[in-house]
N, C-alpha and C positions, 0 to 999 in steps of 0.2 A: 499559380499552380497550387492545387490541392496536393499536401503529402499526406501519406497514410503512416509513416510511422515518423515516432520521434524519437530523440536521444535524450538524458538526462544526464546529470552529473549528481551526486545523492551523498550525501553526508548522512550516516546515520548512526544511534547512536542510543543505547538499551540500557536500561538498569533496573533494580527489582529493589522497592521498597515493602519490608513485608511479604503481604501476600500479593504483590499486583506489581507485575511487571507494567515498564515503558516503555513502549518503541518510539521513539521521535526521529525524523529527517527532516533535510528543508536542503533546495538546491544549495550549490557552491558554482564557482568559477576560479579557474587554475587555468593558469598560463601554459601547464605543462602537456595541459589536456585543451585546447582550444575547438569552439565546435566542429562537426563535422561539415564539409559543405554538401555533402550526399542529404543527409539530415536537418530540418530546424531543430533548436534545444528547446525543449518544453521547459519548463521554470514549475519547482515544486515549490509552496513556499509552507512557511512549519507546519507540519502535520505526522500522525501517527497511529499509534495502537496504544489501548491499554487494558490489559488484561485484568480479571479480577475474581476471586470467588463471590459465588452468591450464596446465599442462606440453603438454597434447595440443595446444595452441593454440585451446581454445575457452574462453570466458568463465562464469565461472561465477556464481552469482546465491545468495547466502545473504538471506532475508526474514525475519523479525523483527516481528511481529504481539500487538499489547496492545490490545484493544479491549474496551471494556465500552457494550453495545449500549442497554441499561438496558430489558432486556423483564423485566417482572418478572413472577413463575409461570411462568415458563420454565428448566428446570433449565440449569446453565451447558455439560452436558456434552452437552444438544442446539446448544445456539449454536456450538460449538467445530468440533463435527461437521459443521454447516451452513457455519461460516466456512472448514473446509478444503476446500469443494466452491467455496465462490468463489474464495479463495485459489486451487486449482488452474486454474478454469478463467481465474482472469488471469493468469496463468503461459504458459500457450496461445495468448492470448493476444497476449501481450505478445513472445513469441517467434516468433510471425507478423507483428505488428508490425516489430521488428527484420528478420527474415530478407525482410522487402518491404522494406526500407529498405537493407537491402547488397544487392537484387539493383538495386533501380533507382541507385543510387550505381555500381555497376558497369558499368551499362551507360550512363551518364550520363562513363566515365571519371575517374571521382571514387575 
């Protein structure tokens, strides 16, 4: 049976060197949380974000993506293809996000 969605279990965990923040996660497994049986558990393995300024003055964003979905009959080099279309479109996103978030900060005088 093909599932459409998965569950994760996500340990994460930020910090800011400087001018360039971390974001790093990687799955966990806890007893307290065992998977669901409605669900398979996708498996992250270490991956993240890392923010940074660049010289132009804009920020720039390196992502860092390890996911094992667990479709099985599915070749890896369709999931991959498929993860870069999500990947892109939260990237989109995530920078409309931001860029609504420094226009109302702006205008909030902030």
């Amino acid at each position: 049976m093909l599932y459409y969605f998965r569950e994760f279990l996500t340990l994460r965990y930020w910090i800011k060197d400087r001018d360039t923040y971390y974001i790093v996660s990687r799955d966990i497994s806890d007893p307290v949380k065992p998977s669901s049986s409605k669900y398979p558990r996708g498996m992250n393995g270490p991956c993240g974000y890392v923010f940074f300024p660049d010289l132009d003055g804009s920020i720039k964003l390196t992502y860092v993506v390890n996911v094992d979905l667990k479709i099985p009959f599915v070749p890896q080099k369709v999931i991959n293809s498929a993860l870069n279309d999500v990947i892109h479109d939260f990237h989109l996103a995530l920078r409309t996000r931001v860029d609504n978030y420094v226009v109302n900060k702006h205008r909030q005088g902030g």
